[in-house]
C-alpha positions, 0 to 999 in steps of 0.5 A: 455602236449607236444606242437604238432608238428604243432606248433613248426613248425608255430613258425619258420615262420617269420612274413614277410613269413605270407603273402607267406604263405598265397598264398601258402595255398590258392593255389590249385595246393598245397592244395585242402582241404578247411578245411586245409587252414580254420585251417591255418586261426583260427591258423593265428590269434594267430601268434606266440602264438599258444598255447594260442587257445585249441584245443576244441576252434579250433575244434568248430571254424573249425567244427562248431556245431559239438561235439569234435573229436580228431582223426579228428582235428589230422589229419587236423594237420598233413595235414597242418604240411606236408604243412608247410614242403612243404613251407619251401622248396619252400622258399629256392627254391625261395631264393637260386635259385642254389637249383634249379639247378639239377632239371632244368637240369633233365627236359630237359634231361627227356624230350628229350630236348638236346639243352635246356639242354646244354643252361642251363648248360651253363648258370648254369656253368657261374653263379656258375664260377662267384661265385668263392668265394664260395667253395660250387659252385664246387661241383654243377660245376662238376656236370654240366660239367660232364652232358656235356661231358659225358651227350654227348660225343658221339655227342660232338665235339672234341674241345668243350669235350676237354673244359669241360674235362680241366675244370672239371680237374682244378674244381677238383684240386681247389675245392678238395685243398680247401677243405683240408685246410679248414678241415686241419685248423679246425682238427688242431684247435681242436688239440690245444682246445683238446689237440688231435693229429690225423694223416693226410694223405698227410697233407704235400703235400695238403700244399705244393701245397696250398703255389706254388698256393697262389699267384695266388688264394686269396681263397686259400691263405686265407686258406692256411694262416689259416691253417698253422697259426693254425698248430703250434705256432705263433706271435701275429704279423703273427696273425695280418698280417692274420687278415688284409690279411681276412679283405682285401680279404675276403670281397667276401667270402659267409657269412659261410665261414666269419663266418668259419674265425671268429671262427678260429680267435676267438679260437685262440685269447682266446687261447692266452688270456688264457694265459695272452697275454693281447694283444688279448683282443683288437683283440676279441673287434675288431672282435666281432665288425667286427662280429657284422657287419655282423650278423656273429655270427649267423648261420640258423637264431639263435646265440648260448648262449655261443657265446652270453655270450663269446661276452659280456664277452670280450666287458665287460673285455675292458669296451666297455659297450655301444657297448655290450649293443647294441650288446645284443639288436640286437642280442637277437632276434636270441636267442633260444626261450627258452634261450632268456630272461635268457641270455639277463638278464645275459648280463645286468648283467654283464654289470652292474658289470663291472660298479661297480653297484653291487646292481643293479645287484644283484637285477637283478639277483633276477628276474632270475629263471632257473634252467638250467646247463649253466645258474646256473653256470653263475647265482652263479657266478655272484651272488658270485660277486655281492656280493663280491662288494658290501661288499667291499661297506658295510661290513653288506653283509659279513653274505650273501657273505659267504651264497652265497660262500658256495651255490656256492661251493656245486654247483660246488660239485654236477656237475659230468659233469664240467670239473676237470680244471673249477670246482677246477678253481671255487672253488679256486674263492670261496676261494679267495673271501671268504678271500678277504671279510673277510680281508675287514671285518677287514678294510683291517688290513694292507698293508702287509696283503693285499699285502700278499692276492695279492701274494696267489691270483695270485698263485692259479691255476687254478682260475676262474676270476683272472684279476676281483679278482687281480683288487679288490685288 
């Protein structure tokens, strides 16, 4: 049975908002129905398990007394969800004042009220001007000054239009600039990942005003660095000069926009790490570490499995054990629900390959039942590895390394969705670790036949995993 609607909704509160919600609930200006707020309070009780309570427990707890009635108990839950919607915005509004920013102005306008209106588009102007980091402040600025000069143009003086209007101009240039090189840099990041080669109007003359700027600007020099970093090739060393120029100057950049540069960051390093330039891998270690910080991984309150997976992999490759392990605890709580336990089994898995504790993983792994895409794929892997290891240890596991091998290579058979790149990537893996048991299987034969393995495997390609494979060689 589907879990209602209301329940999903209870489940984001955090558990430092019960008592927020508890107000806002028993307020009568937002809610005048007693039955309302007496399902919030059987409902409270079982925070955030909801589904541990059924529904005839809840209607005799609500209704004492009465016999079962679901289109009754339907609507009590339907009033509360549109409360619970109600609440999350009044939260945001009491969080991110600027929210609130158009509707202040629009009451003293509506009610007649032309010198309070001007005071707080003063006042606004100079809270979002002082905030000048943050590109998302234009927006609302123009707003403002456009409320003050055309708002009042008639009775305006001429000094104080012309201000707004000069204002307003130079709102525009920089906010519009910004903005241009900030979707320059992400189109041309999707061109490298993709492979995509879109056309751009005026691409040129966005970048050339950006550099007569830049050195007036930090934040445009920021984005005019990223983007042009992004648009072609570049030296691990201009990489480096960008990381340094974004840990200097972009301290004062909101939290999406740091977590807009990691990103970019991030894609180009794998890209170049991809490519064998080795270098890179200290410089993900360092800004997933610079990441982890400032909890720049996560966004809206949740991390994705691929970033959580990616992170752990990297920390792993430069055997940063202890720093992954960490990271995983704290960041697991920002997991989705759904995914949390699987991707944190996962990790620990993985770390504990990386130590060459290849029974303990592969125990671990026994525990992990997700029949999932994303997960199976990993799951087969590193199960494929595990006991890859351990018949390196114990040549009694080579009858469960080729049942395993095989699973996984008809796995990959079955998966029309895998890109063509990944699945031959994976199969090659199969192969490759198939051989290598079984020429351990033989005591290794001789160092001309391993050498021989070392050379085939360094010439497939596409292959999955090839620094771990040519590592056991």
């Amino acid at each position: 049975m589907a879990k209602p609607k209301l329940y999903r909704l209870l489940e984001q509160l955090d558990g430092k908002e019960l008592p927020w919600f508890d107000k806002f609930i028993g307020s009568p200006y937002f809610n005048s129905n007693e039955l309302t707020g007496k399902l919030w309070g059987i409902l409270r009780e079982a925070f955030p398990d909801f589904e541990k309570l059924g529904r005839e427990q809840v209607f005799a707890a609500l209704c004492p007394g009465q016999p079962f009635d679901a289109p009754f108990l339907n609507a009590r839950y339907s009033e509360l969800s549109q409360l619970v919607e109600e609440f999350f915005v009044q939260q945001e509004l009491r969080r991110e004042g600027a929210l609130s920013y158009p509707a202040r102005r629009a009451a003293c306008r509506s009610r007649k009220m032309p010198r309070q209106h001007e005071r707080e588009c003063r006042r606004q102007a100079g809270e979002l001007e002082a905030g000048g980091w943050d590109i998302r402040n234009a927006g609302p600025l123009l707003d403002i000054y456009d409320e003050l000069y055309f708002g009042r143009m008639r009775s305006a003086r001429q000094e104080e239009g012309n201000e707004a209007l000069q204002k307003a101009m130079s709102c525009l240039d920089r906010h519009f600039l910004l903005f241009k090189l900030k979707y320059l840099a992400d189109l041309w990041a999707r061109q490298q990942m993709f492979n995509e080669a879109p056309a751009v109007l005026f691409q040129e003359a966005a970048l050339a005003e950006a550099a007569g700027r830049q050195e007036q600007d930090p934040l445009i020099r920021l984005y005019f660095r990223l983007a042009s970093l992004l648009r072609g090739g570049f030296s691990e060393e201009s990489f480096r000069a960008l990381w340094r120029l974004f840990r200097e100057d972009g301290r004062r950049l909101p939290q999406a926009e740091k977590s807009f540069f990691i990103a970019k960051f991030v894609t180009l390093a794998f890209q170049r790490l991809n490519k064998g330039e080795m270098a890179y891998q200290a410089l993900l270690v360092e800004m997933y570490k610079y990441a982890d910080e400032g909890q720049l991984l996560v966004e809206d309150g949740q991390i994705t499995d691929s970033s959580f997976s990616n992170v752990c992999a990297v920390g792993i490759a430069a055997k940063e054990f202890d720093w992954v392990l960490g990271f995983m605890a704290r960041h697991k709580k920002f997991l989705p629900p759904p995914d949390a336990e699987q991707a944190y089994a996962l990790g620990k898995t993985a770390v504990l390959l990386g130590q060459e504790d290849y029974k303990g993983a592969h125990l671990l792994l026994q525990g992990i039942r997700d029949r999932r895409p994303n997960f199976q794929l990993r799951l087969h892997s590193l199960s494929v590895r595990c006991l890859l290891g351990m018949c390196l240890e114990d040549t009694t596991c080579y009858s469960a390394l080729c049942h395993g091998a095989e699973a996984f290579s008809r796995y990959i058979r079955r998966q029309p969705g895998l890109a063509a790149g990944r699945r031959k990537g994976y199969l090659n893996f199969v192969k490759a670790a198939k051989k290598i048991a079984a020429l351990r299987l033989h005591g290794w034969a001789s160092a001309r036949a391993r050498n021989g393995l070392r050379q085939w495997v360094g010439s497939l390609d596409p292959l999955m995993l090839r620094p771990w494979l040519e590592q056991l060689l």
